[in-house]
Phi, psi and omega in degrees: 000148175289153148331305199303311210280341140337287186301314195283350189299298148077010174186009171293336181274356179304319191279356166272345163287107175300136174274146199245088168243066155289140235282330218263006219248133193225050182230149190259126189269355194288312195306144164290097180008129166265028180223027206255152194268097195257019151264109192257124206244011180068354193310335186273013186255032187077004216216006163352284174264030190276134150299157174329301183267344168298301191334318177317311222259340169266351181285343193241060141226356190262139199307341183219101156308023138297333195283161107316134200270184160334317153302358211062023205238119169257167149005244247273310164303321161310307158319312176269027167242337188234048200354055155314085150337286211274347178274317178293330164320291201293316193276330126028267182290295175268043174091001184313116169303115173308308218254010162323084179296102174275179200300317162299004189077003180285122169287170124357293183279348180274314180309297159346295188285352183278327188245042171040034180246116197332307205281334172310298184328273243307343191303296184305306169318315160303342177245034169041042148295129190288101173272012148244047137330166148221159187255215194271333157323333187077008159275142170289167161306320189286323177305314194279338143338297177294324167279343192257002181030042124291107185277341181301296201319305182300311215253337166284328205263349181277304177300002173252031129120016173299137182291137186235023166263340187273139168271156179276212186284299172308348199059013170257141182266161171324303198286313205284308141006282207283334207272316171293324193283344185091026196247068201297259199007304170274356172301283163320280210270352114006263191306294170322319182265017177128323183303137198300138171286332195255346201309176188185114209286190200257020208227337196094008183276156224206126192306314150012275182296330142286359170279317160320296185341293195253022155093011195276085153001272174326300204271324183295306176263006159313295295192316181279310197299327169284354169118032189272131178267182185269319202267052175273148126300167170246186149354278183300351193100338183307150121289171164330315227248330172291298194268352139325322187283340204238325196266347186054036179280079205280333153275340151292351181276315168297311176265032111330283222269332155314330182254030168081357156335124172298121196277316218260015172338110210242129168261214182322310193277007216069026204263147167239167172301345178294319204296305210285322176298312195308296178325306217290327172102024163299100197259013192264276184313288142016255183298006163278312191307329192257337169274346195263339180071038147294140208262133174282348170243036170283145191220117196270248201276328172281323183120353174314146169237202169302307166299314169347296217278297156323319185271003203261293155334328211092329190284079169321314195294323161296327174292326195280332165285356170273324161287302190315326201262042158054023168323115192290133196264342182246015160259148171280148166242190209288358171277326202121351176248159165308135151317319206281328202285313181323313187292322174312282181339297179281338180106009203266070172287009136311262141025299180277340165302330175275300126024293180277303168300005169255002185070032173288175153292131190235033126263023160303155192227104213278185182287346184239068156039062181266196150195187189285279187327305205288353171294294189309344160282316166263352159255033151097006199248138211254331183300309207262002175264345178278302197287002145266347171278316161276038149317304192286005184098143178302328186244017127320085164311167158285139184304300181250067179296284218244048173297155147255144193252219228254344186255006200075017183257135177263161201293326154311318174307325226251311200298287226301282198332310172295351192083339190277087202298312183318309193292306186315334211246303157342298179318313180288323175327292170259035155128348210280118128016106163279328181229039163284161164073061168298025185253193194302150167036004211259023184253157174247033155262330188283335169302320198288335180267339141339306176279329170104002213259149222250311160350275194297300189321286173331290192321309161304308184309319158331280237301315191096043180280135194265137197267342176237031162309171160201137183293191180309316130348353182047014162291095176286162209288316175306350204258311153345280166338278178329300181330307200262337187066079164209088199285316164304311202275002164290299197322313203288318166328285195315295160336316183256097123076004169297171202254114172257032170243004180278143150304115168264169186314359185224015162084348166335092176281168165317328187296304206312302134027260183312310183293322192296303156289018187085341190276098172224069173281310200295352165289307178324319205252016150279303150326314136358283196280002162089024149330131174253157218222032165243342176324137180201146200299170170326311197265001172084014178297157177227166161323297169319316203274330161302293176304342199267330148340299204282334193104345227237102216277330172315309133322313168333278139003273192293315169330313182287339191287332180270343161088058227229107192298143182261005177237010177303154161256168178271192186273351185243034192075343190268139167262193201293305170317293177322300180282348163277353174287320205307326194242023159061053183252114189269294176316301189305317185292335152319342197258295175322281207294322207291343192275330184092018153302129181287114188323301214255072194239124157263129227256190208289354175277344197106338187289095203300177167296315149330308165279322174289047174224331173289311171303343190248039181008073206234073193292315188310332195304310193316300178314320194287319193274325166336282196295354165257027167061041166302143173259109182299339191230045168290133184263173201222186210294350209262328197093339169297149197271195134271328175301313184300331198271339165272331177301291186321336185254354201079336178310108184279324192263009142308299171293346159296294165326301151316307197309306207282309161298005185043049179299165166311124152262005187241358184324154162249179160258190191330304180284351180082022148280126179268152179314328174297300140334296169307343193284300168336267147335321191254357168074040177274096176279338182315300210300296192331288190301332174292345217254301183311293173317326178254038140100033192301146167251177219239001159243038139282147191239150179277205196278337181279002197109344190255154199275199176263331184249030157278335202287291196333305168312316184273347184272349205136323225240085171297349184284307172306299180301248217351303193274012179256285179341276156326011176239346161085052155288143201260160181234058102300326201296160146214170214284165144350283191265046162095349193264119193264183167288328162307306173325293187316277199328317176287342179288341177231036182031071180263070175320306160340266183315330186290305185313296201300309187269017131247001169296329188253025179087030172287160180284116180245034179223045193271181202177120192296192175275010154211024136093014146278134181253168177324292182322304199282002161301313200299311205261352157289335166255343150101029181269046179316335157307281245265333168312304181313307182305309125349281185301308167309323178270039173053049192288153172277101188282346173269060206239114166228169204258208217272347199267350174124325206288092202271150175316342181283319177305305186293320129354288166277348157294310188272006171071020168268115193279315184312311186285319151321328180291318188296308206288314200283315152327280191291060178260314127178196197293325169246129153342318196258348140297317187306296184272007161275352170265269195306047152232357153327158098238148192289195198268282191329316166229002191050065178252172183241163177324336200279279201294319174315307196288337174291309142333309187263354166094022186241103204295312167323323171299300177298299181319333190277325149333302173310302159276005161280358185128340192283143176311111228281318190288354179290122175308128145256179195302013164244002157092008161308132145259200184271341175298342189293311226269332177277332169328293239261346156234356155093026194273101161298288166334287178328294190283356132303306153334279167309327139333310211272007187242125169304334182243023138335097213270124181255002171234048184277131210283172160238183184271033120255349176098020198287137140270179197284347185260008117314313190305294176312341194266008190278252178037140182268349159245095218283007181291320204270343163316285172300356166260328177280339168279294155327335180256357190096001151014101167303125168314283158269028151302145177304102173235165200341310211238013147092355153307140206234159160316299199295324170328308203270328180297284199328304205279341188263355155075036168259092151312309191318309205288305171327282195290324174312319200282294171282358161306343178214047150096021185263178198282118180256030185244001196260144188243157170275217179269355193251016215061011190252135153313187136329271174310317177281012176231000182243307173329290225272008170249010202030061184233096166308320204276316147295028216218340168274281181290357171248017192250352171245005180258328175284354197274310189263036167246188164259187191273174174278173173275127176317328183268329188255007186070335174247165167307154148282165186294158178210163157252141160269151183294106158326113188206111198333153181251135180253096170224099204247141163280135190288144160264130184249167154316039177246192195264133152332145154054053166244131140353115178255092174291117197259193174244034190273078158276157155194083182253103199300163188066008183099005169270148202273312197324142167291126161275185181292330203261358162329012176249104155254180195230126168286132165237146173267248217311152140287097165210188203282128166293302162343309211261332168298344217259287173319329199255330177261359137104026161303130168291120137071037163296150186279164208286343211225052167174119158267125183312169095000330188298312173319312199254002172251021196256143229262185196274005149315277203281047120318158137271328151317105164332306175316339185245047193242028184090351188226125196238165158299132179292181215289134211257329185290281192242059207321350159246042152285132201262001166261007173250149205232015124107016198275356155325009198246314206270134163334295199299169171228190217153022203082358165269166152300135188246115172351310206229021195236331181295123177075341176269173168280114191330289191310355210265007166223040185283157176280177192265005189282107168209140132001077204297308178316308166286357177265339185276357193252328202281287210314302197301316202270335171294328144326317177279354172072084193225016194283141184314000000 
């Protein structure tokens, strides 16, 4: 950084000063180094040896004498750091601004005063350079002046009117400047011109205090002598004397306390001036302070004293001088510790030896139930538990030998733990308990053989440690031992008496153990000592069975050399064999079979070692067990081979193997699968092809029927179905339910393949046990490549399935429009196919593609229809057409469609006698109400049971529709066949709010004529619309079966289109709609589709009506594959997944039990 801007900154060097926040440490960090060279000779701006008139002569080619170079240094400053007098003239003289700023706010005249050169200031001053300028610090020339403890500088510039009252950035003034830098002189004439004593910086500092920071003596009594008082604070509360005190400035501290300094001064925190020496380790200061009759046990925030603070610190002289001077050594602080416990804690054992020799308490006990020895046991230090264990003398034990701290562990257990034979051995010394703490892990021989260290193990065994405790867990310190290969300290165990027959809870011995890590120096000497080395844990494992797990050949070895049974088992059957084929240990089965391990012995699934070596692709195990007359093609409990169980895994170069030994390759299991399936299924392709080379066959079927290369075909895999094909497969067989290999392919629109199987002859009309063909699979999932394709290779589009249901229906169920559109082109060749396919119906409700796309709302679909020809007027067995059936659900877009066709019959009846704009006023949407009544509607038609449109609004609690209706003239005066009104059916239903419009619309009407049923014209009364969804006790977006019946002759019965739909939550429906992908709604009528919309317009397939046969688990004997199929029957169904149930109930229901249904679900009695 430049000097200058070093000096004028007057506080930029401050971030290299570390802030220090020890208790004891009081400095102001705003200030700028108090030894920094504030005579600046410019040297850095390059321009030294240049003479006067060169200089001259390049400042007047530069666009200003005001700029400034890189350095920040302009022309006129440049004179004045490198006192050019007569060049400062000149420039002068040809306009240089005396009041220049370069980017730090540094002037001309403060660079002067930074490089003290008298003739320059008086130069600038003459030339009415501004002598309270400030730079971006807020120091002035007098502030910098004042650092530089120059006094002509300082004296010149007081004597040109400098303020000597202006603050920096910081609030510090000139004296406090002079009080820091250590200039009692300019100090003194400060003070001669006025400058304030008390004045005080944003920190709370006092010049007092800066002179105090660093001891500056002179200035420290210059400043008493003008009156500076003692007891101001700072910020924190410090005083001068706290921070002399803290800084360890021990003459100023003295002539502080000479001067009448408050000794016990406390600041915020409680800190007194003793505390702050005591941290900082002023043993000078301390004792003046201790001569001042300061008081020694003030306790500050913490709770902390003086000894605290020293001992914790470190400073023996202070501590030794705070116990003389008669300090209390046993208060505690807000923790609970001791000075002593403080000195354990940091390690200072200096500290702690005066401390006990001062007679402190070493059984004090803190809140978290430490004490001074047991700190001193867990941080290791063996110096300072000898020098507390003899406090009391060598034949005294300690009072707390054998303390336990908050977890139960005792201080012998914590040293065992440690490793510290030394400490360990102190301990035993003087009294500790070898066998306290008879709990989980809690012994300190058990600690000690954990840590390995064989020293502490010895010590303790002296000690007279009992060797065959064992925690809960029944592990004894040998068993450890074994565990770990820590072969001394087993020895040393075994000597004092452990038991090499002992147990842990799961029957484990030291062999085993031992067998387990490898080690078997320690089997040998267990075996010795007379360990039986056939024993075996709770699952029936042995030495053997372990080590032969592990790999560990040695053991291994040695077991078979002791005559060790080489065919033993586990409780699940697997021998010694088994489990090393299992873990691929290649030597030991070597080793085994040479021993006369029975090859083919199978555990309790059947699996012999040869398939668990397969399965785990343990190709050498394979070889080994083979070429030693493993039975290759033996089956487990499954029916599985090994061969089937490596296909199943993918091991390729294992079943190369198997192959090569000439296993079955077509055995099947339970299920009839063959390795070649399984291969399959699981998308191996390698294995498929190694299986495939060893001539596997390509017409075995599993328990459903299916061949491999149907699984292929459901799997995916075209390359394999290719080559099953080229292999001469047949691609005709079908399955159990009927199903070929096309079917699949078509079931996941696998175009490729549908290409590969029909090139090779596939059947392409072929039809399942319920009557689907390859097409209507395709266009129920919505798969238009593989429909074309279908078609061109002469697929039947006039095709239906056992429920009636032709691909063009299905289609229009599922809202794919593209694929309708294809199917109604391929229809065939004559007009009069083309309308014998769109005169399908389905079985069920006899609806036709028309009324199914109408139903479902997808008016793009009705359109497509309309223009090939289909019949706008066509009936299902309910005399429904499709406008009855889009009223009636409320598809607006749909019911526009139709509307827009001349011959649309709009006041046509269904076999209750519904017209559809009755159908609509049963409804939750007054849009679709208002488009119908717009084309001319009868207002008040009639249907079989004398109901009218206002009727059915009234009793269904539809306000919008209620008011649409009366707006445009129908009648609230009219009764049904049973006499019941309007009103009288919105009364007896409680729908208040209709039962208020319709009681102010009869108010301003006429009565109707009797004969003729209508009104004369009227105005109706305007009456805000409530067109609220009724809410019910149901699931958001569930089917509600409501009681919008309207059936003629007095009957109740429900239709397909009976359902209406309840939001639980209030929420923008509009926004529902959008988000589950309705097509095209208007802002103020939600389709039907939303809130009914079926599992087509996913993205998944899989829920499009057509499922995958089962994908998880292709030998599962409880899937029987019928999710694959259209039809239902308790299956999934096309037009029955996602949709509403009701929408084909029959219509033979109960009239009496639906009015009672009706009533209690209106009064909200619904279950």
């Amino acid at each position: 950084m430049n000097p200058l801007e070093a000096g004028a900154a007057g506080g930029e060097a401050e971030a290299r000063q570390k802030q220090q926040d020890q208790i004891h440490v009081r400095r102001d960090t705003n200030m700028v180094p108090r030894r920094a060279d504030y005579k600046l000779d410019g040297g850095n701006c390059g321009q030294v040896s240049e003479t006067d008139d060169a200089l001259k002569q390049m400042f007047k080619k530069l666009p200003s004498l005001d700029v400034a170079d890189d350095n920040g240094i302009t022309p006129l400053m440049l004179c004045a750091l490198q006192g050019r007098v007569n060049l400062a003239k000149d420039l002068l003289g040809l306009g240089a601004n005396i009041n220049a700023v370069n980017g730090a706010g540094t002037t001309p005249l403060i660079a002067a005063a930074a490089a003290e050169h008298l003739e320059i200031i008086k130069l600038f001053l003459n030339n009415k350079a501004e002598v309270n300028a400030v730079d971006s610090r807020g120091n002035n020339a007098l502030m910098i002046g004042v650092l530089t403890g120059h006094k002509e500088t300082t004296r010149i510039l007081m004597a040109n009117g400098a303020g000597i009252h202006a603050t920096n950035v910081s609030g510090q003034t000139a004296l406090m400047l002079a009080a820091y830098k250590g200039v009692p002189e300019v100090t003194k004439e400060l003070l001669s011109a006025g400058a304030k004593l008390e004045a005080i910086d944003h920190k709370g500092w006092t010049p007092l205090m800066f002179s105090a920071q660093y001891g500056e003596q002179a200035t420290v009594k210059v400043l008493l002598e003008g009156g500076a008082k003692l007891g101001i604070a700072d910020l924190t509360g410090a005083t001068a004397l706290h921070i002399a005190a803290g800084n360890g400035q021990s003459d100023t501290v003295r002539t502080l306390l000479n001067a009448g300094a408050e000794v016990n001064r406390v600041d915020k925190k409680g800190s007194t001036a003793l505390a702050q020496a005591a941290a900082g380790g002023h043993l000078v200061c301390v004792q003046q302070l201790i001569a001042h009759k300061a008081d020694l046990d003030v306790r500050d925030g913490t709770g902390a004293t003086a000894v605290h603070l020293a001992a914790a610190e470190g400073y023996s002289n202070v501590v030794k001088a705070l116990a003389e001077a008669k300090a209390d050594l046993n208060v505690t602080d807000d923790d609970g510790d001791s000075p002593l416990m403080c000195s354990c804690m940091n390690g200072h054992f200096n500290i702690v030896q005066i401390l006990v020799e001062s007679k402190a308490d070493d059984l004090i006990i803190n809140y978290r139930r430490d004490t001074a020895l047991s700190i001193s046991v867990n941080t290791n230090r063996s110096d300072m538990v000898e020098c507390l264990l003899y406090s009391r003398g060598k034949s005294s034990p300690h009072p707390l030998i054998n303390f336990k701290d908050v977890n139960g562990v005792s201080l012998l257990e914590r040293a065992t733990q440690r490793g510290n034979a030394d400490m360990v051995g102190l301990l035993i010394e003087h009294g500790a308990q070898v066998n306290s703490g008879k709990t989980v892990d809690h012994t300190a021989l058990a600690g000690s053989v954990i840590v390995g260290n064989i020293t502490v193990v010895e010590k303790l065994l002296a000690a007279g440690a009992e060797v065959n405790i064992s925690d809960i867990r029944g592990n004894t310190p040998l068993l450890r031992a074994a565990a770990r290969g820590l072969t001394s300290i087993a020895i040393s165990l075994l000597q004092s008496g452990a038991s090499v027959h002992c147990c842990n809870y799961k029957g484990r011995t030291p062999v085993m153990c031992s067998s387990y890590g490898g080690f078997g120096d320690l089997v040998s000497i267990f075996h010795e000592q007379g360990a039986s080395l056939t024993s075996r844990e709770v699952d029936g494992w042995d030495a053997l069975m372990i080590a032969s797990q592990n790999g560990h050949e040695n053991i291994v070895a040695y077991l078979l050399e002791k005559g060790v049974d080489v065919n033993s088992k586990t409780i699940y059957c697997r021998s010694p064999l088994a489990i090393a084929a299992d873990n691929g240990k290649v030597r030991v089965v070597e080793m085994l079979v040479s021993h006369g391990a029975l090859i083919d012995v199978a555990d309790v699934d059947g699996k012999t070692p040869l398939m668990l070596a397969s399965c785990n692709g343990q190709k050498r195990v394979v070889q080994i067990l083979l070429e030693s007359g493993a039975a290759k093609d033996k089956v487990n409990c499954d029916g599985q081979t090994a061969l089937f169980l490596a296909s199943y895994e993918g091991h390729k170069k294992v079943v190369e193997t198997l192959v090569l030994a000439e296993a079955d390759v077509n055995l099947q299991d339970k299920d009839h699968t063959t390795p070649l399936m399984a291969a399959i299924l699981n998308r191996h392709l390698g294995t498929v092809v190694k299986l495939l080379d060893a001539k596997a066959s390509l017409e075995a079927v599993d328990r459903r029927g299916r061949t491999a290369l149907m699984m292929a075909c459901d799997r995916g895999l075209p390359g394999i179905a290719r080559r099953l094909v080229s292999l001469g497969s047949d691609v005709n067989n079908s399955c159990r339910d009927g199903w070929t290999a096309l079917m699949y392919c078509c079931q996941h629109g696998l175009t490729e393949l549908i290409k590969v199987l029909l090139d090779s002859k596939a059947a392409v009309n072929t039809q399942d046990n319920e009557g689907n063909s390859p097409l209507g699979i395709c266009v129920a999932n919505g798969f238009l490549q593989s429909a074309r394709l279908l078609l061109a290779n002469g697929a039947k589009v006039m095709t239906q399935n056992n429920s009636g249901r032709s691909p063009l229906i299905i289609a229009c169920y599922n809202g794919f429009t593209s694929s309708v559109e294809h199917l109604l082109i391929n229809a065939g060749t004559e007009q009069q196919d083309l309308q014998q396919i769109l005169e399908m119906v389905e079985k069920q409700e006899g609806d036709t593609a028309l009324i199914v796309a109408a139903r479902r709302g997808f008016a793009d679909i009705v359109t497509v229809l309309l223009d090939h020809g289909a019949k706008a007027n066509a009936k299902n067995r309910k005399s429904r057409t499709a406008l009855a059936v889009a009223a009636r659900h409320g598809h607006a877009s749909v019911i526009r469609k139709l509307l827009a066709q001349p011959d649309v019959q709009l006041e046509e009846e269904d076999s209750n006698g519904d017209s559809p704009l009755l159908l609509a006023a049963a409804g939750i949407r007054p849009a679709v109400v208002e488009i119908l009544l717009e084309a001319g509607a009868d207002i008040n038609k009639r249907n079989n049971k004398g109901e009218t449109p206002l009727m059915v609004s009234a009793r269904y609690d539809r306000s919008s529709s209620l008011q649409l209706l009366l707006n445009h003239g129908a009648s609230p005066d009219l009764t049904d066949k049973a006499g019941r009104s309007a009103l009288t059916m919105a009364t007896s239903n409680g729908h208040d709010d209709i039962v208020t419009i319709l009681e102010s619309a009869m108010a301003s009407s006429e009565p109707a004529d009797a004969k003729t049923g209508k009104t004369r014209p009227q105005t109706a009364r305007t009456v805000e619309s409530v067109d609220a969804v009724r809410i019910r006790p149901r699931s958001a977006y569930s089917a509600v079966r409501s009681s919008s019946r309207h059936d003629s002759e007095g009957s109740d019965s429900s239709d397909d289109d009976d359902t209406v739909w309840a939001i639980k939550n209030p929420i923008d429906i509009t926004a529902a709609a959008e988000e589950r992908g309705a097509p095209d709604l208007p802002f103020d009528l939600i389709e039907d589709k939303v809130l009914d919309q079926h599992s087509a317009n996913l993205s998944s397939h899989a829920d499009l009506g057509f499922l995958l046969h089962d994908d998880e688990d292709e030998v599962d004997e409880s899937d029987d594959g019928v999710d694959a199929y259209i039809e239902s029957d308790g299956r999934r169904d096309y037009c029955l997944e996602g949709c509403d149930v009701e929408d084909y109930a029959d219509d033979d229901e109960d009239d009496d039990d639906d009015d009672k249904k009706e009533n209690e679900e209106d009064e909200g009695h619904c279950p």
